[in-house]
Structures are given as C-alpha cells and as structure tokens.
N, C-alpha and C positions, 0 to 999 in steps of 0.2 A: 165317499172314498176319502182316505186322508192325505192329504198332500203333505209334502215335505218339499219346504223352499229351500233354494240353492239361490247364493249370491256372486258375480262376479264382477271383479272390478276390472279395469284393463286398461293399457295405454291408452289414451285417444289417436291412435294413427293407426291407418289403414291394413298394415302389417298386421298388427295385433288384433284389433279389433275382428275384423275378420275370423281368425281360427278362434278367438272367443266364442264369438256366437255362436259359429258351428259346432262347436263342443257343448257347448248347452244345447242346441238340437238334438247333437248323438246321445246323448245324456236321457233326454226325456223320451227321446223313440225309441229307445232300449227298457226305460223304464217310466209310464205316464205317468205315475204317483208322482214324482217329482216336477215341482215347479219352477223355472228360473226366471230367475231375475237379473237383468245388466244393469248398474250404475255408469250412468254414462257424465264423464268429465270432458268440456269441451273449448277445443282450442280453437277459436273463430277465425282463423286463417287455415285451415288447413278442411276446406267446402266438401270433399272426397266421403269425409267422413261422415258429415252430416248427409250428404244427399242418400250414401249407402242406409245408413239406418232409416231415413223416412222409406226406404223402398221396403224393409225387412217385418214390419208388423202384419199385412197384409197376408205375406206367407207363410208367417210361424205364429200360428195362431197360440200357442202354448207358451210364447216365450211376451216378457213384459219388458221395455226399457223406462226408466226412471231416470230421465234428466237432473243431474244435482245441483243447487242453486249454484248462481256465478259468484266466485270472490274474485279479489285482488290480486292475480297472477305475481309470480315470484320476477320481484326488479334486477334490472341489469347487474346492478352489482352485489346481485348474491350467487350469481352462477356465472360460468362460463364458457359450458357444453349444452349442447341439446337433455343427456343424459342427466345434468342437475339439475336442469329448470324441470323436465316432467314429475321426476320425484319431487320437486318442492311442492309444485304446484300439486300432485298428489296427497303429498302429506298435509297441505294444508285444508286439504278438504275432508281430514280426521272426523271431527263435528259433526257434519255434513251428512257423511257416512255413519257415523254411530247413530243418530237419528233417524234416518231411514230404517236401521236393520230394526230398530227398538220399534218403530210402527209396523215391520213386517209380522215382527214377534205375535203381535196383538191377534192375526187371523190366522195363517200356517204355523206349524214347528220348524223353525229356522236348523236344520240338521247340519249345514258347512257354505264357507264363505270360501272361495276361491279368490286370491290374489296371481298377478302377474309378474315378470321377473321385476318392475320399477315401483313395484308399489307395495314395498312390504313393510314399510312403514305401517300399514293398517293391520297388520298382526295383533299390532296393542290394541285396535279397536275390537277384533276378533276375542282378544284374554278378557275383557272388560266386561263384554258379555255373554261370555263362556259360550264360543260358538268354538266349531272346530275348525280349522285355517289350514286351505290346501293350495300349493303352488299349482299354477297352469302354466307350462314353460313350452312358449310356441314356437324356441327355437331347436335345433337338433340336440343328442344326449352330449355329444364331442364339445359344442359350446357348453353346456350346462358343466361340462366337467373340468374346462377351460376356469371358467367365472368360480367355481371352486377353488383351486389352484390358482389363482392368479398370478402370474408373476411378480414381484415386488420392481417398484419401480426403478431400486438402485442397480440390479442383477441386469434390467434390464439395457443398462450404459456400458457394461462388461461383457456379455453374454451372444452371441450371435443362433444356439439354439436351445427349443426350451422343451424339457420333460415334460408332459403332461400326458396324465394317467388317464382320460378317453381318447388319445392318441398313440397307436401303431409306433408310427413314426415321428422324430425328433420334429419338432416345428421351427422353421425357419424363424427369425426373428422379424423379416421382414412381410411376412403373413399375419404378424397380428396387429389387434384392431388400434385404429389413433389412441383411444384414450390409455393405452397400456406404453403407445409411442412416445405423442405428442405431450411431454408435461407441463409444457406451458398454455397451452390451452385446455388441457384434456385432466387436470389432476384433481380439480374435482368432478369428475366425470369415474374416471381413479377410482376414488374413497367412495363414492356412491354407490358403482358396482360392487364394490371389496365389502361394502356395507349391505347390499341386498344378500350378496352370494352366502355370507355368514348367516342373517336370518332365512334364508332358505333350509337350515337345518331344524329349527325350530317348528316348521310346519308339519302335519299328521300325513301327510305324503305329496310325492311330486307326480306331477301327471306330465307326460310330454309329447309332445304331436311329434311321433315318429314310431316306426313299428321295428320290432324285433331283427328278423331278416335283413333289416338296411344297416343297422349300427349294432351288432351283435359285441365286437369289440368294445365300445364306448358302454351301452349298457351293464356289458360285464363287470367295466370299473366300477360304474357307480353302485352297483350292487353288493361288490366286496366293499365298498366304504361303509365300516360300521356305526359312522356318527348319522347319516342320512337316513329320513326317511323314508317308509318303502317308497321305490317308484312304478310308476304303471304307462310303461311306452304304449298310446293306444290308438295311434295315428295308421296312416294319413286322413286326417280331418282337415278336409277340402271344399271349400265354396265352388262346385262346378257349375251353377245353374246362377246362383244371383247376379255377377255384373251387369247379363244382357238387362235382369231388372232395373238397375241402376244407373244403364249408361249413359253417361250425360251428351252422347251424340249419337244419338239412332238412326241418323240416317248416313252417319259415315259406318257404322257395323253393317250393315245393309250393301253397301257397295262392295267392304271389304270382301265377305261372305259370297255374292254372287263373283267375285275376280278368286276367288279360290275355288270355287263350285269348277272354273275353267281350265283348273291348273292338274297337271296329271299327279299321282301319289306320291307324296315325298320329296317334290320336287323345287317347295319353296323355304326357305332358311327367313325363320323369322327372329328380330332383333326388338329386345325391349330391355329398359332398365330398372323397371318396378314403378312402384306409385312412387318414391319420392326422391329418381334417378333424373338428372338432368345432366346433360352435355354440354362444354363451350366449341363456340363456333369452330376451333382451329380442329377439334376431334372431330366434329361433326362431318368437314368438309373430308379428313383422313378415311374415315368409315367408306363414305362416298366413292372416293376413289379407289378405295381397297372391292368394294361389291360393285365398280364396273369394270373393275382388273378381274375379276372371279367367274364372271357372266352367267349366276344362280339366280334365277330368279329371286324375289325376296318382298318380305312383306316387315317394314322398319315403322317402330313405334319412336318418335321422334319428340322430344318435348326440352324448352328450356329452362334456363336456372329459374328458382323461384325470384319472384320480384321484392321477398322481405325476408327475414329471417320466421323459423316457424312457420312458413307458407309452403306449400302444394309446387310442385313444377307447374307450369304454364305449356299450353299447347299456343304453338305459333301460329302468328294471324296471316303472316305468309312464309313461308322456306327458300324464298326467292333469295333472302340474305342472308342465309347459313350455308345451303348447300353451294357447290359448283358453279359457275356458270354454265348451262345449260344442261345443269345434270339430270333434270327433270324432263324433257323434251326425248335427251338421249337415252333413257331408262323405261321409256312409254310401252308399258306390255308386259316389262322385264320383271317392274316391281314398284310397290305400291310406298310413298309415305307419308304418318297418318300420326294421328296425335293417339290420346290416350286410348289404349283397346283391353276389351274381356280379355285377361291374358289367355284363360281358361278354357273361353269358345272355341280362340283358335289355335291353341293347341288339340285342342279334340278333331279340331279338320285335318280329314287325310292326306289334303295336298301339304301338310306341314312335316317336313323331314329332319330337322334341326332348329334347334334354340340359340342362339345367342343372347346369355342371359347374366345380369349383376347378380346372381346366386344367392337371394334370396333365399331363405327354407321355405316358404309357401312355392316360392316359384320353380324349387328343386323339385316341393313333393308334388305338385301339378306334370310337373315335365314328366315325372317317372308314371304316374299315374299314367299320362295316354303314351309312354312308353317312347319321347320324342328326344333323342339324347341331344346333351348339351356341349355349348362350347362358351369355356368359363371366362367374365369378364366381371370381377367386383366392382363393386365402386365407393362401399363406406360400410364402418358398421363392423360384424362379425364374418361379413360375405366374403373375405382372402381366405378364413379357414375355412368355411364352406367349401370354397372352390379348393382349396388342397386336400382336403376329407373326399371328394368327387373326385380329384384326379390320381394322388397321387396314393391314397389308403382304399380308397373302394374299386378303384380303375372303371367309372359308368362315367367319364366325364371327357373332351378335348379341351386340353390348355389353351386359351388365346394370353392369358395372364392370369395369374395367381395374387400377384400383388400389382397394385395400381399407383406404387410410385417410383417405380423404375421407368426409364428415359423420360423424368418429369412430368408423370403424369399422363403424356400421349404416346395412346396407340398408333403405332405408325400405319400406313397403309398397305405397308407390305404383308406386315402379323395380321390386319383385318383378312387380307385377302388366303392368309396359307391356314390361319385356322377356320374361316369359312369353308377353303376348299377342304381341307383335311375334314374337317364333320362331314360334309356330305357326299365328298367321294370314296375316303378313305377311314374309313371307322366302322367296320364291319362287324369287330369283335364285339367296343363297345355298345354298336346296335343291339349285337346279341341280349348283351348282358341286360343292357335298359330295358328290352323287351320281355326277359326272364324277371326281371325285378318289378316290371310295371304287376306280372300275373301274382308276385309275393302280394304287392301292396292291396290287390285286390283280395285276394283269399286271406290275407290276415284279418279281415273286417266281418268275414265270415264267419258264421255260428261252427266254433270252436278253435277257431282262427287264431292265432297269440296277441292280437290287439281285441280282440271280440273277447277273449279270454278274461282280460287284463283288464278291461272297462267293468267286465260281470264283478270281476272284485272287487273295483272299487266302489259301486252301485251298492253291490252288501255290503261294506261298510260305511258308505254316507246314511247307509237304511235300517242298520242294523239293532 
C-alpha cells in the first residue's frame, strides 16, 4: 500500500502541541494511507511536554515523533516576548528541518508539511523542496481573523474600539491581547505576529480546530477574503483520553475521581487556568474567600508562578501559604484543592456543573464538548477575545472578566463569588445553549457532518 507522509511542526508548548497531534490522529483514522510525522523542538524547562509525548507512542501506533537536534536557543537580547524567542528559536532550526524532510523523501512521497501559527518561517523550507505547506491554526477562526487585521500599533494610542471582520461586534480595546497593547515589551511580539499572519496567505490552505456551527460568523469572513487560502474548519479535535496517560500525579486523580464519584450531578464548579496559568498569592487568597462566601461545592486546580522564565507553573509543595488561614480545615467536604488535573476527565464527570476557566480554545472546545458551561476568566495571550466571542457574540459564556486588567489585575472576592453563583444558579438559558452546541460539536465529526465534511476535502487534496 503507498503511504503518503504528512509533516508537522508545532510550538513546543502544551497548547499547541496537543491539538497537533490529535490532528494527525484524525487525519490517518480517516484516511490510513497517510503517514505522520511530528518534528518535535524542545524547550527543556517546560517538563509537561516532554512527559506528554513519551506517553503518546504507545497509543498511536501510526503516528512517529522525531526529536530535532538541540541548537543554541535565541539570546536575551534578540527578543523580548515569549512570542519572538519561539519563532526565533523555530527559525533557527530551518536546517534541521530541511534535512529531516530530505530523508523522509528517500522512503514515502512526502505530499504536505503543516506549519503552526509561529513557525512559518519554514514555508521557505516547504518552497525549497517543493513540498505543499498547509497552516494548522489551533486557535478559533475570530482570532485567526484578528491576526489578519491586526491593528496597527499607532491606531491603537487613539482608538478605544476596533473593526474586525471575524467579529460581530466592535471590540473593546481593552480585550486585546498585550503584544497589540503592551509596546514596550511586546513590539517585537507585534512584528512577529504581523509577520506570520501575512505568510499565512502564502500557504495552499488553512485548517482550524473549530467547526462550522460555533463560529458561523467568523468563518463567513474568512471565506469572503479573496487573498486566503481555502480554509477547512474541522474541529473540535480534542485529547479526551490522554492526560490520565500522562498524569504526572496518579494517585491525586484517584482521590480526585472517587470525591466526585460522591458529589450529586452538577453540583461541583471547577476552577482551572490551563497548563501555563498561575496565580499570585493576593488573588489566590480573593478566589478563596469569594468560594466560601458562595458555599458551591468546588473542585480548584491551584498552581503557582513559574520559577523561571519559559518554565511550566509549579504545583505547590504546601497551600498552607497561599490560601486563608484555615481555609482548608473550613472547606473539608465542601471542596477539594489540587495541583495539576486532566482537565478533560473532569469535565466529562457528571458531578461537574460549571468551569471556571482562563479561555483557552482547547479548554473552550473541551467545555462544550461535555456540554459544561463556562464562566470567563483570561489571563494572557488571545483568551480576553475568547472570552468576549463566548460572552458577548455567541451568548454560551458568564462574565466573571473579559479583560484581566481592570482593578489591577485582581479579581476581587465579591466578582469570584457572584459569577460563581451566577454560573450555577442562574444560567439556565446559557446551559441550554452549551448543551445544544455540545450535540453540534458532536454530529459535526459525523460521517457527513460539516467538520467530517471538511477534513474529506482536504484528505483529497493532500492525496490527490
């Protein structure tokens, strides 16, 4: 039988990486003639990633990772954001990368190399050896239409809101992300973006983890833009089964699971901020007080600031000195808190009635998935528009905050405590909806489904 290798490359952070690989799953269980391949670039502080991938070989027997030799990461003083060091250090591993795909060449037909939104830089490597080069954009179509459009950074000292054509509604100024704010920190963060989002038209199409039904608006735009190429919304493509493979504390999942096993349906509001969300003490202790002013049961994923730059949050070696004084004593029964968790497990538990979540798109399309509506809390990144797309354009969302730097950054305990109670007392409608959109995201994945659809065409033309 002839195989036809598919290449992808992709952040090194947990975010990304992730719906990569599930995307080359969906990819070959759709269609087995295709073989993938991940190139994996690796950022040695950030452990998450590495432990996730040694877990992943075992289970995907069709999928291959190829570790790319280490260079000499991009120095302090060529970047300034997270966002320039990973493209640098991307680009620098052009080389790297053109040599591997030139050995792939030698046993498969190398048909198309997938790049991610920070690493398109390797387009040139894709031209060079006339391979076809197709975006994997893991975030929603409304950001992707964002990063087209960008604001220009002088509009943005004048301007308080901004048109953009995958958005409904005018967008607050104070909804978007640092690097379009912050220009002293963030401006080559700026130019890096402004510089992917333009080669992103250069690729033979975009693929985006999101389906039809959720972003019907946003899609629309990018399909009347006649400089793009085709896109193929084919999501939600979602890790529900691997974390518990990967969890690096199995016998706290174990506790967790058997204290939900005892909780009646919907009754516990769980709080998490993503793989690379951390809290400072003075918010931590506000949360606190606001979920025993609420008295909802609750199950809190709790982790602190990293210890370096480029590093992982830390799970605390005690909570004795973040939380309350005796907030753990007083809380016994009520609710559980707990370092890093499958977000994914437990959202699929029925005692789980509400998210409070930094809005992620993995952790948006997971929530709708088991149909557990949110209550929005960013905290970096593209997650303010997320969470105004969720509240204020889709109405499947509760406000706790849209934007995360108003009253300096902390949520007081009062907003903890009324949008807790608001999600799980008073959100009836929204339940509705999340629960009518969890059934879209399933039937769209269905054989004839507008994401099942969507994948078949792009499948014939990687094959065609």
């Amino acid at each position: 039988m002839t195989k036809f290798e598919v290449v992808f490359i992709s952040t090194p952070t947990i975010g990304n990486m992730v719906p990569t690989v599930e995307f080359a799953n969906h990819l070959t269980k759709h269609y087995p003639q295709l073989s993938p391949t991940i190139l994996i670039i690796t950022i040695p502080k950030l452990p998450l990633v590495n432990t996730y991938l040694q877990s992943r070989p075992s289970s995907a027997a069709n999928l291959r990772f190829i570790h790319l030799p280490t260079i000499d990461p991009p120095t302090p003083d060529q970047y300034q954001s997270l966002i320039a060091y990973i493209s640098l250090l991307i680009q620098k591993h052009k080389n790297n990368i053109k040599n591997t795909l030139l050995n792939l060449t030698k046993t498969n037909s190398l048909v198309a190399l997938f790049v991610d939104m920070f690493s398109t830089t390797i387009i040139d490597v894709a031209n060079e050896i006339f391979v076809p080069c197709y975006l994997f954009f893991a975030s929603p179509a409304s950001f992707l239409g964002f990063t087209l459009h960008i604001p220009r950074l002088k509009s943005v000292e004048l301007e308080n809101e901004f048109e953009i054509p995958t958005f409904q509604n005018l967008l607050p100024k104070l909804v978007l992300p640092d690097l379009v704010l912050d220009t002293k920190t963030e401006e080559d963060g700026y130019s890096w973006v402004s510089y992917h989002a333009r080669r992103y038209r250069e690729t033979k199409g975009i693929v985006v983890n999101t389906l039809q039904e959720l972003e019907p608006y946003a899609l629309q735009s990018l399909y009347k833009d006649l400089q793009l190429p085709p896109v193929y919304p084919i999501g939600p493509v979602l890790d529900l089964v691997g974390p518990v493979q990967w969890d690096p504390n199995p016998v706290q999942y174990n506790y967790i699971m058997e204290w939900l096993d005892l909780q009646s349906v919907g009754s516990v509001v769980f709080l998490c901020f993503g793989s690379l969300g951390s809290l400072k003490v003075k918010q931590v202790q506000e949360i606190a007080i606001g979920l025993e002013r609420v008295g909802i049961r609750f199950l809190w994923a709790l982790r602190g600031p990293p210890k370096a730059q480029l590093a992982d949050p830390r799970d605390y070696a005690s909570y004795e000195n973040v939380l309350p004084d005796g907030f753990l004593e007083r809380t016994v029964g009520m609710g559980i808190v707990c370092g890093w968790v499958p977000q994914a497990k437990v959202l699929a538990h029925k005692a789980v009635g509400g998210f409070v979540s930094h809005c992620g798109w993995n952790s948006i399309l997971e929530s709708l998935w088991f149909g557990v509506p949110i209550a929005t809390w960013p905290v970096y990144a593209e997650q303010q528009m997320n969470a105004f797309q969720m509240v204020r354009e889709l109405g499947l969302a509760v406000e706790i905050r849209l934007d995360y730097r108003v009253g300096g950054d902390l949520v007081l305990a009062e907003e903890v405590k009324n949008g807790v109670s608001t999600l799980m007392n008073n959100s009836d409608e929204i339940r509705r909806k999340v629960k009518e959109m969890s059934e879209k995201c399933k039937v769209s994945l269905m054989e004839n489904g507008s994401s099942y659809t969507n994948l078949m065409s792009l499948i014939q033309e990687l094959t065609k």
